[in-house]
MIDOSE-1310 file (N, C-alpha, C; in nm, 2 decimals, decimal comma, always signed):
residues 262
xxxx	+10,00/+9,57/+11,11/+9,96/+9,69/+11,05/+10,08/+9,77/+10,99; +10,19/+9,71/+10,91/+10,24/+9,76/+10,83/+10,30/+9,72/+10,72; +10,22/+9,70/+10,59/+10,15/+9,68/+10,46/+10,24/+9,78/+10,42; +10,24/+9,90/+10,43/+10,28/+10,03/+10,37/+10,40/+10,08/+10,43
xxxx	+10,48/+10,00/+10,56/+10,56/+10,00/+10,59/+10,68/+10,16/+10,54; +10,68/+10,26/+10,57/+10,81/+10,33/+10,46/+10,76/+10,41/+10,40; +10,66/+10,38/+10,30/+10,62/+10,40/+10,18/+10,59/+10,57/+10,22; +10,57/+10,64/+10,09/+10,49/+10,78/+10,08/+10,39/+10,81/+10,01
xxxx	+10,28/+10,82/+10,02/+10,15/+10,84/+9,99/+10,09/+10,97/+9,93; +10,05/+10,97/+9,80/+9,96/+11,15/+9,75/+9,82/+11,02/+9,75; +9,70/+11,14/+9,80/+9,60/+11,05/+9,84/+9,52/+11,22/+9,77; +9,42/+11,22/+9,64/+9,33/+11,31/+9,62/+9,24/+11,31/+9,64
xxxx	+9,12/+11,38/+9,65/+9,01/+11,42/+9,70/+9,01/+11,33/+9,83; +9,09/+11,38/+9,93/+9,11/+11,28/+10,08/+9,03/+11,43/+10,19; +8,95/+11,50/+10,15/+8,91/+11,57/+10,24/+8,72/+11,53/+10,29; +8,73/+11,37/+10,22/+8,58/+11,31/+10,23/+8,61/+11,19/+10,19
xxxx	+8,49/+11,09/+10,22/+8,42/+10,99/+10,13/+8,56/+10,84/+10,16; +8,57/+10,83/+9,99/+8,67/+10,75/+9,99/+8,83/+10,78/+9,99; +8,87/+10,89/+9,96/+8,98/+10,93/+9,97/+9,03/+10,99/+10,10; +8,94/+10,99/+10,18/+8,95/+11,01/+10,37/+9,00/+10,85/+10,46
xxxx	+8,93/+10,76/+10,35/+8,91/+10,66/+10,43/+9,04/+10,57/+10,37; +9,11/+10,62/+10,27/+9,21/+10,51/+10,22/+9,32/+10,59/+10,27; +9,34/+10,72/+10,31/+9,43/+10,83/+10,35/+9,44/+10,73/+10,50; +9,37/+10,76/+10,58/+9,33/+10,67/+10,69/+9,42/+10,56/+10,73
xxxx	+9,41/+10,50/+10,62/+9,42/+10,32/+10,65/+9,55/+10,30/+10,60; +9,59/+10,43/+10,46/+9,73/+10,41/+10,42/+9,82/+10,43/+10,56; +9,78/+10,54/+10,62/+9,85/+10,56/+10,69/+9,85/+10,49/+10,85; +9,73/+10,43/+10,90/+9,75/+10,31/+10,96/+9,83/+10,24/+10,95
xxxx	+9,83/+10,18/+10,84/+9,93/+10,08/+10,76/+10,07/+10,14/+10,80; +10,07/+10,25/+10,78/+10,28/+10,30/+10,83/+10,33/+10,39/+10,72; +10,21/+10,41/+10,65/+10,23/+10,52/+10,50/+10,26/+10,66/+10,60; +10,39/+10,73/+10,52/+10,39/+10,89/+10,54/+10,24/+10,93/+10,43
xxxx	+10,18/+11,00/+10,47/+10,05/+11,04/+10,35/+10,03/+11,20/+10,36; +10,02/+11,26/+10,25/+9,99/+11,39/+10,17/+9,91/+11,35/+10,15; +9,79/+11,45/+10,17/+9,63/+11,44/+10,16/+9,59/+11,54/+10,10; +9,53/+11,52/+9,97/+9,48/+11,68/+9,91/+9,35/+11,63/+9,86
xxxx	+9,28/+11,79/+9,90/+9,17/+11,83/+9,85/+9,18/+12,00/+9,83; +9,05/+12,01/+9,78/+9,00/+12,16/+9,73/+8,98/+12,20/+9,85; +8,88/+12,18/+9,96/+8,86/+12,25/+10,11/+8,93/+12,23/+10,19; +8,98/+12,33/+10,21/+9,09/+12,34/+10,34/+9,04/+12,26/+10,51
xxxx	+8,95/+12,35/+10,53/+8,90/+12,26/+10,64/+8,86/+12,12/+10,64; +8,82/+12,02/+10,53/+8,84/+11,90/+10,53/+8,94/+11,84/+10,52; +9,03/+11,90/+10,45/+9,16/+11,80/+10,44/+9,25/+11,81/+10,55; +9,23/+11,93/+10,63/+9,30/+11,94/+10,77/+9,24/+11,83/+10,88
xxxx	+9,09/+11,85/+10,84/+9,07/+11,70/+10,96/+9,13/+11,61/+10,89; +9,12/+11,57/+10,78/+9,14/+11,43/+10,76/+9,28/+11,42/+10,78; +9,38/+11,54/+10,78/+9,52/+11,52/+10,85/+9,52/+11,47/+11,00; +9,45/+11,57/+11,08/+9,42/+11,55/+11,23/+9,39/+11,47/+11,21
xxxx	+9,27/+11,35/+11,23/+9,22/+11,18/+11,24/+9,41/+11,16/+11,23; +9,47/+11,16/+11,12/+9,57/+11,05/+11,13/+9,64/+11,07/+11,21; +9,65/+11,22/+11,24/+9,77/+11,26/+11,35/+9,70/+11,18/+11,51; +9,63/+11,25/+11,49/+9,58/+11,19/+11,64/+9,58/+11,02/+11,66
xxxx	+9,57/+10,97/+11,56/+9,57/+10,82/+11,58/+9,71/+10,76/+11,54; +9,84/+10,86/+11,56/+9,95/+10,79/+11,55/+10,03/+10,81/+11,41; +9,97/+10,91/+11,34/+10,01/+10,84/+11,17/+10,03/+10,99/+11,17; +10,17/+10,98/+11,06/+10,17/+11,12/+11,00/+10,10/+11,19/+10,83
xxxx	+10,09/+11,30/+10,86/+10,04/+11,32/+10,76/+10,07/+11,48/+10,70; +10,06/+11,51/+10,58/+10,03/+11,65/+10,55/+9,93/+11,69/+10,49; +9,88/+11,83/+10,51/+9,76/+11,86/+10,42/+9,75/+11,96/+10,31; +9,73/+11,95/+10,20/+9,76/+12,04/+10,09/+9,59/+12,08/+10,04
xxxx	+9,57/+12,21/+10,04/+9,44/+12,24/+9,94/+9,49/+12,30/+9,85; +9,48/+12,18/+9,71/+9,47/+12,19/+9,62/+9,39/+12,14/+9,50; +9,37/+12,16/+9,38/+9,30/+12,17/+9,30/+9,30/+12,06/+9,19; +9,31/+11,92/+9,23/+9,36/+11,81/+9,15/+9,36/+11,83/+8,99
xxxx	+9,26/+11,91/+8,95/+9,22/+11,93/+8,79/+9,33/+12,04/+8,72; +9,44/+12,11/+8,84/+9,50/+12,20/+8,79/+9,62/+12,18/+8,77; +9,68/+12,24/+8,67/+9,86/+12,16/+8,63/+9,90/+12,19/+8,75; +9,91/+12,36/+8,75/+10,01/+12,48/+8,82/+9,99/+12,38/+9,04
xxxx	+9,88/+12,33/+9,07/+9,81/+12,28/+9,19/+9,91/+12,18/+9,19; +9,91/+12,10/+9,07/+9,96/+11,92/+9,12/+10,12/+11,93/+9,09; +10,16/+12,02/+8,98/+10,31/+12,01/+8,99/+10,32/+12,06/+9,13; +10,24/+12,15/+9,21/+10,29/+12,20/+9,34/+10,27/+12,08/+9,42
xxxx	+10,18/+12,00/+9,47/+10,19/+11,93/+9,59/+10,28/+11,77/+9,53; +10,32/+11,77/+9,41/+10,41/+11,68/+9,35/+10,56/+11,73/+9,40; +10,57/+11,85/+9,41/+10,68/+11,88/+9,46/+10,70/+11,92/+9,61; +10,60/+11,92/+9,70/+10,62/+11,92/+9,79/+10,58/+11,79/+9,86
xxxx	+10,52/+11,67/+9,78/+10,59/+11,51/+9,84/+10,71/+11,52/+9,82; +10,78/+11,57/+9,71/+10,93/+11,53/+9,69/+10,99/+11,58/+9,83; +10,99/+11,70/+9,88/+11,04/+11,77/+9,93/+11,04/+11,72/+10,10; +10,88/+11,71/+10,13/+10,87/+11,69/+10,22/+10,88/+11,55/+10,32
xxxx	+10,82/+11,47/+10,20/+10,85/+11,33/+10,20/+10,96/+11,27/+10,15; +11,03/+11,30/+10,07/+11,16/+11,24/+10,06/+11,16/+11,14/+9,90; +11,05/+11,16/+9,85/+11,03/+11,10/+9,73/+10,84/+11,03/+9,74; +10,79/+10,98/+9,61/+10,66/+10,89/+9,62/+10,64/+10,81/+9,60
xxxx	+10,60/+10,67/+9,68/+10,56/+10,55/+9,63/+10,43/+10,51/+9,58; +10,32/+10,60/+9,63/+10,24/+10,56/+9,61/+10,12/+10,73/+9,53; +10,05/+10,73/+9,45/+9,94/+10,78/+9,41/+9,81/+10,75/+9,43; +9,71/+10,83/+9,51/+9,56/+10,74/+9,44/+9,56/+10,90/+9,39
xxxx	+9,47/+10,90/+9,24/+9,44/+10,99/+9,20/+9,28/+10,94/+9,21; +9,19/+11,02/+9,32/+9,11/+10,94/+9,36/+9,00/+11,09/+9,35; +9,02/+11,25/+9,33/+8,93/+11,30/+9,33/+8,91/+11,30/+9,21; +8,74/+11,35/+9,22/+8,62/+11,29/+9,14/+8,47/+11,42/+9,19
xxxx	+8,39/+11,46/+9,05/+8,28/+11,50/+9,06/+8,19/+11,44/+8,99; +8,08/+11,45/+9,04/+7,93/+11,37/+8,93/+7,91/+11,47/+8,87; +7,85/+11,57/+8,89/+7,78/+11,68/+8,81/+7,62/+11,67/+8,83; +7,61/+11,54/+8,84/+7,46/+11,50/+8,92/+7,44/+11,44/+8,75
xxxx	+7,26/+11,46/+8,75/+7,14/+11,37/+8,65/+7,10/+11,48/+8,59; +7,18/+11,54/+8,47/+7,11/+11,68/+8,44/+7,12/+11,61/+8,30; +6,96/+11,64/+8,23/+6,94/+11,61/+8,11/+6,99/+11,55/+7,99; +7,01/+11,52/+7,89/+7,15/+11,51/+7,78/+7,14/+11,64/+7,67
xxxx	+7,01/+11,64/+7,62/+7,01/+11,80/+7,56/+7,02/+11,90/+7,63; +7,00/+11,91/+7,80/+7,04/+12,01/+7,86/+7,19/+12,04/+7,89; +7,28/+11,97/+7,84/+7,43/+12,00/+7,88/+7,49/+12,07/+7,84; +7,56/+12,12/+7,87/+7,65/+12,25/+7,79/+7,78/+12,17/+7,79
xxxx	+7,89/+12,23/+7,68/+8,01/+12,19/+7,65/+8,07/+12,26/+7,83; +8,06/+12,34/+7,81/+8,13/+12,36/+7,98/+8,09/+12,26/+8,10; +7,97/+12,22/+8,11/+7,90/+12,09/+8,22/+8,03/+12,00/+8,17; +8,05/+11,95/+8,06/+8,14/+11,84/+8,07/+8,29/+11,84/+8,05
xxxx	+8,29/+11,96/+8,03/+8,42/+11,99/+8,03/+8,49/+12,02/+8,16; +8,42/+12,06/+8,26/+8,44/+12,09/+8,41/+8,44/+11,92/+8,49; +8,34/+11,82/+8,45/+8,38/+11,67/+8,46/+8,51/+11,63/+8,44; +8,50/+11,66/+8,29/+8,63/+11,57/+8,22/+8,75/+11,66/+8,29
xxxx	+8,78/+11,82/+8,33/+8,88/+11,82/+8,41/+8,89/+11,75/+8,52; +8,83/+11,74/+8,61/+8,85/+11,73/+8,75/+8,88/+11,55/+8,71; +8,78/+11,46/+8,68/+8,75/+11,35/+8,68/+8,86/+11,26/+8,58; +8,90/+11,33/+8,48/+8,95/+11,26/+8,35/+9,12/+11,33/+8,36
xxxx	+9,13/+11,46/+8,34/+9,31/+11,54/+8,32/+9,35/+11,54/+8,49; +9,26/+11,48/+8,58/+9,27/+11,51/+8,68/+9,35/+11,40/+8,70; +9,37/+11,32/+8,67/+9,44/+11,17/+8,68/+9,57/+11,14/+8,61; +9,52/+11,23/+8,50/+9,67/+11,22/+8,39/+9,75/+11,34/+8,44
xxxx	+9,74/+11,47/+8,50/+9,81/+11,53/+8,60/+9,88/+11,44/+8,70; +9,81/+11,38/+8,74/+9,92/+11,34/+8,86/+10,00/+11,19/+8,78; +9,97/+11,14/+8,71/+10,04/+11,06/+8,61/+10,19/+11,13/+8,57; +10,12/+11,25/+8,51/+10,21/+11,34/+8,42/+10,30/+11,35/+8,50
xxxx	+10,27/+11,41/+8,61/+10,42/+11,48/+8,72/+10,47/+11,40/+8,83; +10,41/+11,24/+8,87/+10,43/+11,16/+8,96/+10,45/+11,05/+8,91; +10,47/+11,01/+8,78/+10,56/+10,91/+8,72/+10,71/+10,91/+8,69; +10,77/+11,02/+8,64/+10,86/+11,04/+8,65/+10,97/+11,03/+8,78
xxxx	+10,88/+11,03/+8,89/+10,99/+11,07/+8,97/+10,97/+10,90/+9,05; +10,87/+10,79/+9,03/+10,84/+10,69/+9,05/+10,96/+10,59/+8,94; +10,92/+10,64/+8,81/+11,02/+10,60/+8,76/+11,13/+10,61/+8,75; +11,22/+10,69/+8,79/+11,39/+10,73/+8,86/+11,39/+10,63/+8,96
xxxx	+11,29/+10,58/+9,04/+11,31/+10,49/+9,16/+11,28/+10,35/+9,12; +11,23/+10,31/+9,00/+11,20/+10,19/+8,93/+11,11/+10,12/+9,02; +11,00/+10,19/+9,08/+10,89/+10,13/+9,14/+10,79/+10,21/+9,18; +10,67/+10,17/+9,20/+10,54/+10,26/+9,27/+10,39/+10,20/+9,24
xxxx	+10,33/+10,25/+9,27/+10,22/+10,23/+9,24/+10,09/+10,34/+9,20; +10,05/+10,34/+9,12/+9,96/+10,47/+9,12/+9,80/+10,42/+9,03; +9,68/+10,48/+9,14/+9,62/+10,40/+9,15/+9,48/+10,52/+9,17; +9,39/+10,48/+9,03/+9,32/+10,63/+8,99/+9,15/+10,55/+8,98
xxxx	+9,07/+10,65/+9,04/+8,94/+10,61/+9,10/+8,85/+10,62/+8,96; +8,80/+10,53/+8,87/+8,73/+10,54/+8,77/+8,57/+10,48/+8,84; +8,46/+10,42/+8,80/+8,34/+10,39/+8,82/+8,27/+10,25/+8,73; +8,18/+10,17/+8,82/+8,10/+10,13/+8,75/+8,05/+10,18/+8,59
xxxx	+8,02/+10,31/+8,63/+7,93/+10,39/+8,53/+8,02/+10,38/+8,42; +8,18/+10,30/+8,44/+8,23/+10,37/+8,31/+8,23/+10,22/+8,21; +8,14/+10,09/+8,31/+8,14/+9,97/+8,26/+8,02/+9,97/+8,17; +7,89/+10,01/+8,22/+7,72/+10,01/+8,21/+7,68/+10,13/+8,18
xxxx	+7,57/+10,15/+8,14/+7,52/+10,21/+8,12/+7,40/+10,24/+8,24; +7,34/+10,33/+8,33/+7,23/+10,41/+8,41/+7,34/+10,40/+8,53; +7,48/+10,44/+8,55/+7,51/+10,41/+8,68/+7,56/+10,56/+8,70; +7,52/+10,64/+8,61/+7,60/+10,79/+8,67/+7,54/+10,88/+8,50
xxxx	+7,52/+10,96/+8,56/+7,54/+11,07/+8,39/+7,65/+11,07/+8,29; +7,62/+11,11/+8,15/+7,65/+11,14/+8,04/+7,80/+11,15/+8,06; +7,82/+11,26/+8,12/+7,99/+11,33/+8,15/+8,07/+11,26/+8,21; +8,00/+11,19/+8,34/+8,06/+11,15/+8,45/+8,11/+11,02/+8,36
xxxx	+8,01/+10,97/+8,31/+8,02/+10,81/+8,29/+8,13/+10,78/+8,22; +8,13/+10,88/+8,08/+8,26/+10,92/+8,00/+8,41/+10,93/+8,03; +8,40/+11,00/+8,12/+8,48/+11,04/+8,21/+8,55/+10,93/+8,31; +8,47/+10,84/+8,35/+8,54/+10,74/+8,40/+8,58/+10,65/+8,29
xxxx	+8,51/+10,61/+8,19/+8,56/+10,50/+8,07/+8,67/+10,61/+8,03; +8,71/+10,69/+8,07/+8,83/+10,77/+8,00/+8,98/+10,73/+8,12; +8,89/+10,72/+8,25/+9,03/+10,69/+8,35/+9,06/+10,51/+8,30; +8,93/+10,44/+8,28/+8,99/+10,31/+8,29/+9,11/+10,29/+8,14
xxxx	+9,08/+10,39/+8,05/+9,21/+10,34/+7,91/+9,29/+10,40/+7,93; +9,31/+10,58/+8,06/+9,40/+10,63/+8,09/+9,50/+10,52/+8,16; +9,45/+10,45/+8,26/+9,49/+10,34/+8,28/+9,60/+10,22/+8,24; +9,56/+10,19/+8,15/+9,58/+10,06/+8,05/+9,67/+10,15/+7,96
xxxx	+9,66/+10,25/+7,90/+9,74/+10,28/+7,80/+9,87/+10,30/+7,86; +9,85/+10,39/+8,00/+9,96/+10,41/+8,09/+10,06/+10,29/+8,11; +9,99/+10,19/+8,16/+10,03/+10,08/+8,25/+10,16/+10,02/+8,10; +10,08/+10,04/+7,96/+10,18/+9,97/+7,86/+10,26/+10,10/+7,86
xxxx	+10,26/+10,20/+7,86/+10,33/+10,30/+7,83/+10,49/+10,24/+7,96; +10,42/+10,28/+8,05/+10,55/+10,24/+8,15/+10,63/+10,12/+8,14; +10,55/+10,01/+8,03/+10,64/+9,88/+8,07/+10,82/+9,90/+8,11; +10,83/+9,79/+8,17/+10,97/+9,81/+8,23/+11,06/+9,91/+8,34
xxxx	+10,95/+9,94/+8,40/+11,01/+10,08/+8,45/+10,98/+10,04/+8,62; +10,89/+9,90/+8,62/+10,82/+9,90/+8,84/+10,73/+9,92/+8,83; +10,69/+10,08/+8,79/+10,54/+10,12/+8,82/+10,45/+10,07/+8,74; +10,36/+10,02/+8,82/+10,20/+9,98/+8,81/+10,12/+10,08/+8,83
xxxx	+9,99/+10,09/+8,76/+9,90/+10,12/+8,72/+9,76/+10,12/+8,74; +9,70/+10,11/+8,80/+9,57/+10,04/+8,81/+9,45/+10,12/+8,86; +9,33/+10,05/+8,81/+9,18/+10,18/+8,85/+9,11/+10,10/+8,93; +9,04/+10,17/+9,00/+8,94/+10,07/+9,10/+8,76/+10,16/+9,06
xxxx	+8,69/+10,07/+9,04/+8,53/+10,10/+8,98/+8,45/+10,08/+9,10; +8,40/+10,16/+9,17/+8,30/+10,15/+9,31/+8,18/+10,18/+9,23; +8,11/+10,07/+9,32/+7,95/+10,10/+9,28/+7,90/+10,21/+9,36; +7,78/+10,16/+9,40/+7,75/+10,27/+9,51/+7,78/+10,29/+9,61
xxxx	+7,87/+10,34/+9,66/+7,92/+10,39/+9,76/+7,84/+10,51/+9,87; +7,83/+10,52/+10,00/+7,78/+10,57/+10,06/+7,86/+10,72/+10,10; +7,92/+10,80/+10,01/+8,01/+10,93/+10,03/+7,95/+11,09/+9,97; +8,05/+11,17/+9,99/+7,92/+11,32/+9,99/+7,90/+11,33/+9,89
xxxx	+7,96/+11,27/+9,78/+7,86/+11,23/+9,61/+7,77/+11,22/+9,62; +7,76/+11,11/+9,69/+7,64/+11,04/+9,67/+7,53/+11,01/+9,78; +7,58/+11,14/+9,87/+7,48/+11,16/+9,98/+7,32/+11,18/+9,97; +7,29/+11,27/+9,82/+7,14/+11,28/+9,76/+7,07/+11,17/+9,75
xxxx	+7,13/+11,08/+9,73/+7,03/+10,97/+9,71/+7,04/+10,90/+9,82; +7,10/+10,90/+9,89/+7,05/+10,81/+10,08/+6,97/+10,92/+10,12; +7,00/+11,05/+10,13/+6,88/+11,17/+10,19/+6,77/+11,11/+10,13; +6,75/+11,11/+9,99/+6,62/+11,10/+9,99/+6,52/+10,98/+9,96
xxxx	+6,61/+10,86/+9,94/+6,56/+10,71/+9,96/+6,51/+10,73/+10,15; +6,63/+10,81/+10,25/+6,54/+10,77/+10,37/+6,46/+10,89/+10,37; +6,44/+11,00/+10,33/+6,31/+11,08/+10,33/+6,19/+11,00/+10,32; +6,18/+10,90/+10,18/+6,10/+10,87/+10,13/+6,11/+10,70/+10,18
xxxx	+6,15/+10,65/+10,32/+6,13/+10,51/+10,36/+6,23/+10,43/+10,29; +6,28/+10,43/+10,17/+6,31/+10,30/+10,11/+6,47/+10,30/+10,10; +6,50/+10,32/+10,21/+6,67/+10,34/+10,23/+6,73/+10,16/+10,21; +6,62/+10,08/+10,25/+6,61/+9,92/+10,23/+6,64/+9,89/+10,06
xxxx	+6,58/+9,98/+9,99/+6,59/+9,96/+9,83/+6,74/+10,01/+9,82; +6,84/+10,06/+9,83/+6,93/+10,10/+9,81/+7,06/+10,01/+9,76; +7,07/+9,99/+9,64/+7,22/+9,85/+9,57/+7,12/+9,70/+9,61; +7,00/+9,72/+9,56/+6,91/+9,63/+9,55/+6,98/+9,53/+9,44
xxxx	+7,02/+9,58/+9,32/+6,99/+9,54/+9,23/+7,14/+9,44/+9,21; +7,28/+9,51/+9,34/+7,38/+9,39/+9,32/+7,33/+9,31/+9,41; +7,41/+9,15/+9,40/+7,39/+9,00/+9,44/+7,42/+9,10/+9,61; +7,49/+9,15/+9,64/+7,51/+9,16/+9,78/+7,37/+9,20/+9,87
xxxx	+7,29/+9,32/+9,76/+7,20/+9,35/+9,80/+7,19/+9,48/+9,90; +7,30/+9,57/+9,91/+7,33/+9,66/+9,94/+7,46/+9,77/+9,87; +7,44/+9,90/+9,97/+7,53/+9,97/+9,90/+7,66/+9,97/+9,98; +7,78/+9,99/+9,96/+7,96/+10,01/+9,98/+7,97/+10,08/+10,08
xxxx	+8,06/+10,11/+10,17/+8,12/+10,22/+10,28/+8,22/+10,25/+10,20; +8,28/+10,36/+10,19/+8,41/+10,43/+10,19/+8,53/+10,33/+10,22; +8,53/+10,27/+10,29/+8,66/+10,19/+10,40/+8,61/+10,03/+10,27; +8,56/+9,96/+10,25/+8,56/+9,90/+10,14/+8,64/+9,92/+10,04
xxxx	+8,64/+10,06/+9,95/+8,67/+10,07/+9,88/+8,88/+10,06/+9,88; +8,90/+10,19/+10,01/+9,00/+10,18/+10,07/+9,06/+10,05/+10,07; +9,02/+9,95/+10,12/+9,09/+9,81/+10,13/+9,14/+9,77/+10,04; +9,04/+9,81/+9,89/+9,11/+9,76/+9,78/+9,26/+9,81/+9,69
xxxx	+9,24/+9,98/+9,77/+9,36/+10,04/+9,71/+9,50/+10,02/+9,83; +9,41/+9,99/+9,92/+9,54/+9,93/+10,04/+9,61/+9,81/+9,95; +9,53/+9,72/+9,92/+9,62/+9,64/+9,82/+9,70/+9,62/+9,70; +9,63/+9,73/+9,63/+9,68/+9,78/+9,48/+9,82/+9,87/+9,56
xxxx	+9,82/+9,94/+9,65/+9,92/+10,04/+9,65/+10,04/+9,95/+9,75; +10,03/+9,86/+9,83/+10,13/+9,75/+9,91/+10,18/+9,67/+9,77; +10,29/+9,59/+9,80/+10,35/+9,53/+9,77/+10,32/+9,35/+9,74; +10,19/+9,37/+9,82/+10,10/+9,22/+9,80/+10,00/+9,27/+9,66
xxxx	+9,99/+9,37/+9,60/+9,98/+9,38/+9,44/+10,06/+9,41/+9,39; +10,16/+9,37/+9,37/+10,30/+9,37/+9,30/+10,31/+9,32/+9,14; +10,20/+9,22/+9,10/+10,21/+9,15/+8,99/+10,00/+9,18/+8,95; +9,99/+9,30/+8,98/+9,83/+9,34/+8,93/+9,88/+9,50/+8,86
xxxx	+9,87/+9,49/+8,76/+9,88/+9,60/+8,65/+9,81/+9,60/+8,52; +9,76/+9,73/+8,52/+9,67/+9,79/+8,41/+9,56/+9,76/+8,39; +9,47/+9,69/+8,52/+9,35/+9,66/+8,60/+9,27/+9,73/+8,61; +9,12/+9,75/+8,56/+9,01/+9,81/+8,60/+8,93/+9,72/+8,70
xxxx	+8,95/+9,77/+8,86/+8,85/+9,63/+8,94/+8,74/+9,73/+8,98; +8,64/+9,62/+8,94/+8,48/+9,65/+9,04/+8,51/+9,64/+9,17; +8,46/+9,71/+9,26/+8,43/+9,64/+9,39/+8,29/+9,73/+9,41; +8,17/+9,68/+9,36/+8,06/+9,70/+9,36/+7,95/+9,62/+9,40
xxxx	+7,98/+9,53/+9,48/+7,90/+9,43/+9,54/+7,88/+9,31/+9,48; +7,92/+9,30/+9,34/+7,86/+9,20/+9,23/+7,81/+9,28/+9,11; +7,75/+9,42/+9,11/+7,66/+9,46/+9,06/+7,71/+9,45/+8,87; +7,82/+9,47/+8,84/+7,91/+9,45/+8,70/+7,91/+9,30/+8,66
xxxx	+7,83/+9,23/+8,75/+7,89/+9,09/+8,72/+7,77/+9,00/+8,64; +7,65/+9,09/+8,66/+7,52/+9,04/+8,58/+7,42/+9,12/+8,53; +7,34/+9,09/+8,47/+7,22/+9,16/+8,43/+7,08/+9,21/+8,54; +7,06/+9,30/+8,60/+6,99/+9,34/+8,68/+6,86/+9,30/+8,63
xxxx	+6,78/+9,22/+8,76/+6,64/+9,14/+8,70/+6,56/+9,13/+8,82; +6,44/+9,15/+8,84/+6,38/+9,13/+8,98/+6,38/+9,06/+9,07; +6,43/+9,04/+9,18/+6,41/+8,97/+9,27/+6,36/+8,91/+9,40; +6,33/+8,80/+9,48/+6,28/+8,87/+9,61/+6,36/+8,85/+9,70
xx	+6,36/+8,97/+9,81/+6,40/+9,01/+9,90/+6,46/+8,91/+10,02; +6,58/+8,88/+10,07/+6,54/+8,79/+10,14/+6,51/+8,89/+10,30
């Protein structure tokens, strides 16, 4: 259990979901981890879990989508941690299924902050000090939706096809410098996003229908997702750069078609 051995960890939207559960396991692993979110009381548990189970941690409520927010807990990894190895720029909003003529320039503009500048903030002010160290990893939560089409709304969707070339342009931007780059695309995941639609598939019985439509035949945990950035952020991804990976059961990998059940 030590993958992350040393290392220093900024872990966003870590006050839920998937950014709770890779916060978790970074720090299992032997990661120092900074854990930020917007709610104070969540990101303090998700400090406590680690504390209590051995791992250190800090907790910052902050505003991932804001400069004045991320130059701040960018400078208090430096400070407190001693420098950063590792990034997930991992918070994220849906906005939900609201109409396309019903959108307003502010609906998607409030996406594309949190979801899209939200990523190139911590790029912007946690590369630099990655690159002074000629290594790191940083490692930003994009979506299926940003592969396909019906996997998320308008904004959101955009918004992720915007992290996966923030990505890639990044990754060439840095050549020669250590740091790696990379996005991870979760299908459906079972997190407070996406909690409306398990409420109401089991309201309505058919919690069984749920990521029917990947080859796995179900939906993701949070700790799934985590495993993947456990590897992108260790040193056993060392030669994986400017990467958009599915880990959505299969569901990116074909054409959705009826099937039966086994």
């Amino acid at each position: 259990m030590d993958r992350l051995q040393g290392k220093r960890a900024i872990v966003t939207g870590a006050g839920s979901g998937i950014g709770r559960a890779s916060a978790k396991l970074f720090a299992a692993e032997g990661a120092a981890v900074m854990v930020i979110d917007k709610a104070p009381p969540t990101v303090e548990e998700t400090a406590s879990e680690i504390k209590a189970a051995g791992g250190r941690a800090i907790a910052v409520a902050a505003d991932a989508g804001a400069e004045t927010d991320v130059q701040g807990f960018i400078q208090k990894a430096v400070k407190e941690l001693g420098g950063i190895d590792v990034i997930f720029a991992n918070a994220g909003i849906s906005g939900g299924l609201v109409p396309l003529f019903e959108q307003s320039v502010e609906f998607w503009r409030e996406i594309l902050r949190v979801n899209l500048i939200g990523p190139f903030l911590a790029i912007r002010h946690g590369a630099p000090i990655m690159v002074k160290e000629g290594k790191g990893s940083i490692i930003c939560t994009a979506s299926v939706a940003a592969l396909r089409a019906n996997a998320g709304g308008h904004p959101y969707s955009a918004s992720k096809a915007g992290v996966i070339s923030l990505v890639q342009t990044t990754a060439s931007t840095l050549t020669g410098t250590g740091v790696r780059v990379n996005a991870i695309c979760p299908g459906l995941i079972e997190t407070g996003m996406t909690k409306p639609i398990f409420e109401r598939a089991r309201e309505h019985g058919s919690e069984a229908k749920i990521g029917q439509l990947n080859p796995l035949q179900r939906a993701g945990q949070p700790e799934e997702i985590a495993a993947m950035a456990l590897f992108l952020a260790s040193d056993e991804g060392a030669y994986v750069n400017g990467q958009a990976i599915a880990v959505d059961g299969g569901l990116s990998c074909t054409h959705p078609f009826a099937r039966m059940r086994r």
